[in-house]
C-alpha angles and dihedrals in degrees: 000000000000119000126232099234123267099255112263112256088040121105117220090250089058098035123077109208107220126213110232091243089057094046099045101048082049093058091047094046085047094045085052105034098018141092132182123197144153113231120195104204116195131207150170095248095042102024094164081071117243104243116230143185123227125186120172141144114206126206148158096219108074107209108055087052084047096048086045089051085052091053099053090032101201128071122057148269113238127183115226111212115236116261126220114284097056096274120163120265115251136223126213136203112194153149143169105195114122089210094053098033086057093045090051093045087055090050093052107029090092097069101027123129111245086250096056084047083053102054095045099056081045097060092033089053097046092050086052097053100043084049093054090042093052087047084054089041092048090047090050109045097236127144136221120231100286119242130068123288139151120227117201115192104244102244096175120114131195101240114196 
């Protein structure tokens, strides 16, 4: 069978080569399950926001979050405690770590849905470009509107 190749710029100690099979049940699990985004948080103390990358797929059931955790290989599994109404427990796989959310996306990208594509480009491109408009802000001097508020990048599309 023949291997995804290791990411450039890791070396094979660090890369961990994936089957197809592997990769492409993890991209189908993630099109279904999964969600990508770029969220600015604002503060007092950084009011220009801080951009970050967020990547995560959410379920009740443990072990297909936890076999999709063994295919990226990097992020983490979280618990999430039951809430009030007898509702399941639910299990999360995330990062936010640019590095690893990158390295995710090129293991899978073979075998996303063009929705899922999409959405990541979508969220890549608006962190790059709130990243190049604070660099022109903070040369500047200007300042964004005062207070605290969370920006997160809108990922919904209007599918006819």
């Amino acid at each position: 069978m023949k291997s995804i190749p290791c990411i450039h710029g890791c070396d094979s100690s660090e890369a961990r080569c994936l089957d197809n099979v592997e990769a492409a049940w993890g991209a189908g699990l993630f099109d279904g399950e999964g969600t990508i985004f770029a969220r600015i948080h604002r503060s007092r103390r950084c009011p220009n926001g801080n951009a970050r990358m967020h990547m995560a797929l959410c379920m009740t059931q443990e072990d297909p979050v936890r076999h999709f955790h063994q295919v990226v290989s990097v992020g983490q599994v979280v618990s999430i405690p039951v809430p009030p109404g007898g509702r399941l427990p639910q299990w999360r796989w995330q990062t936010t770590a640019e590095a690893d959310i990158r390295y995710a996306l090129a293991l899978l990208w073979p075998y996303l849905s063009e929705f899922k594509k999409c959405q990541a480009r979508l969220a890549l491109t608006k962190r790059d470009e709130y990243l190049r408009y604070k660099h022109r802000s903070d040369a500047s001097g200007v300042q964004p509107e005062e207070g605290s508020a969370t920006l997160t990048v809108a990922l919904s599309f209007n599918v006819e």
